[in-house]
C-alpha positions, 0 to 999 in steps of 0.5 A, spaced: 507 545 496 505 538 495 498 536 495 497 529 496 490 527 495 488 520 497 482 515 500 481 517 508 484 513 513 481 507 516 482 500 519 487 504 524 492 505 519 493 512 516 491 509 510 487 502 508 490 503 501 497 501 500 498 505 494 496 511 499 501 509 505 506 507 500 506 515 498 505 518 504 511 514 507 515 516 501 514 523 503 515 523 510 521 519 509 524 523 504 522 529 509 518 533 503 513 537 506 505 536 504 499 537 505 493 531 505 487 531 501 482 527 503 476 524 497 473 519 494 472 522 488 475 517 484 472 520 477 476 527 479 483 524 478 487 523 472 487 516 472 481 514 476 486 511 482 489 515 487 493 516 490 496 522 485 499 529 487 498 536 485 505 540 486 505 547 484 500 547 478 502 539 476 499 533 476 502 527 477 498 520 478 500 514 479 505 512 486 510 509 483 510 515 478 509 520 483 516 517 485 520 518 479 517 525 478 518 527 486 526 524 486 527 529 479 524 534 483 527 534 489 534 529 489 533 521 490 535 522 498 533 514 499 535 511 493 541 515 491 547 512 493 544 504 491 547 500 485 546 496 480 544 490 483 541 493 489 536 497 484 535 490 480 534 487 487 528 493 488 525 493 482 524 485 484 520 486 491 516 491 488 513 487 483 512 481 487 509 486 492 505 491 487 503 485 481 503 479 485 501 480 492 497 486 492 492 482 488 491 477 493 490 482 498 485 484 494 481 478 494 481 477 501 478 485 502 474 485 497 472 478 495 472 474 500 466 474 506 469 476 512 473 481 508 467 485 505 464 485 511 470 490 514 471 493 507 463 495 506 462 500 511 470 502 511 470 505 504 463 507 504 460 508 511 462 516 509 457 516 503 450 520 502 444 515 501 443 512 496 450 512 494 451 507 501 447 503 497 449 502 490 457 504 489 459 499 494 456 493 489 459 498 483 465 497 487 466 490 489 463 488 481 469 491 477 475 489 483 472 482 481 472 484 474 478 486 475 482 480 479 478 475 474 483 479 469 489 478 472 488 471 473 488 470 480 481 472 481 480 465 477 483 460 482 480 458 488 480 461 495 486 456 498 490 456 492 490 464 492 491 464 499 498 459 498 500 464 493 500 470 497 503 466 503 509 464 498 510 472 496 510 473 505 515 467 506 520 470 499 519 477 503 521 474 510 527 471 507 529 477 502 529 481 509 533 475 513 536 479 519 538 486 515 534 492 518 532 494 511 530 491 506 536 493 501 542 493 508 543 498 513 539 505 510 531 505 509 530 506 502 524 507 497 523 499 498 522 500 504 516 505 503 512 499 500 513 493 503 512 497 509 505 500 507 503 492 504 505 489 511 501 494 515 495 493 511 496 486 511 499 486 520 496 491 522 488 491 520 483 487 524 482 481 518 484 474 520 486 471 514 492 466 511 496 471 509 496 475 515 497 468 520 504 467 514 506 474 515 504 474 523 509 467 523 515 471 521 518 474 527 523 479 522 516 482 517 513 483 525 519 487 527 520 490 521 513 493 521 512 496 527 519 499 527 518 503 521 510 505 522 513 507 530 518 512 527 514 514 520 507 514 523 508 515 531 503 514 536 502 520 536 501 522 529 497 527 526 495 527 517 499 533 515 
């Protein structure tokens, strides 16, 4: 069995993080049976992120990672029959969506005011007196450290806001009128730029990006298509 360990679902979404989501679509996705574990306990995983896995004894951390080890296991069913230049034209989304993309939304989570002021009480509201009080300022201070590492934590807000909006509008062109993000058939892509939108479309932040990626008729439809079949109404964490 498949044990997923992951931060608790929040903002409406079955997961705020999209590393989280990420995983949690590829499972159901691939229809690999698990089960949730939800913590926050971050200095009890290998890497000090989530989401990371326990199947059978193993540890695996790192959803990308995770991927790999799952597809090893268990046969690549979505990315199987890609070839080269639909695996090239995926590591391509990936890295703009995980390297470049999430650290904007990052920012406006994290950093900015009106995103800090929804980001503090759904992360932490959870936490016990008088950990509520001081791991939120922990927190926010090294993802601070963090985009400042980057670089993108160097600019200013309109400008990182720019860079995001041009990831949204290369993402809507990448998907044009296709159903998927690779053709016809969802793939493993499909796990992350769904789990990226939904935290972008999905979540009550007004932000540039959201009103960029809300401007994209295709991202919209694509979005509500895939956590409507992946996450129904009706969805219940496994």
């Amino acid at each position: 069995m498949i044990t997923l360990y992951q931060f608790p679902p929040a903002f409406g979404l079955p997961n705020a993080s999209p590393f989280c989501l990420k995983l949690e679509l590829y499972l159901r996705m691939a229809d690999l049976p698990y089960r949730n574990r939800y913590t926050l306990e971050l200095h009890k995983t290998p890497k000090g992120k989530l989401p990371c896995i326990d199947h059978d004894g193993v540890t695996v951390a790192d959803s990308g990672l995770i991927i790999d080890y799952l597809k090893h296991k268990f046969g690549d069913t979505l990315d199987g029959r890609l070839d080269e230049s639909q695996r090239a034209r995926a590591l391509a989304i990936t890295r703009l969506i995980e390297e470049h993309l999430y650290w904007a939304l990052l920012y406006d989570r994290w950093i900015a005011p009106q995103g800090w002021e929804m980001t503090r009480p759904g992360f932490f509201a959870a936490l016990p007196w008088p950990l509520r009080m001081i791991v939120p300022h922990v927190a926010r201070r090294g993802i601070r450290a963090e985009l400042q590492g980057h670089g993108i934590g160097r600019h200013a807000p309109e400008q990182i806001h720019a860079l995001g909006v041009a990831d949204i509008d290369a993402l809507a062109a990448l998907l044009g009128e296709q159903g998927y993000f690779l053709g016809a058939r969802p793939t493993s892509v499909d796990a992350i730029a769904t789990a990226f939108l939904a935290n972008i479309l999905m979540v009550p932040l007004e932000t540039p990006i959201k009103a960029a990626a809300a401007g994209h008729a295709n991202l919209v439809a694509y979005c509500r298509r895939m956590t409507r079949r992946y996450f129904p109404a009706d969805y219940s964490p496994r």
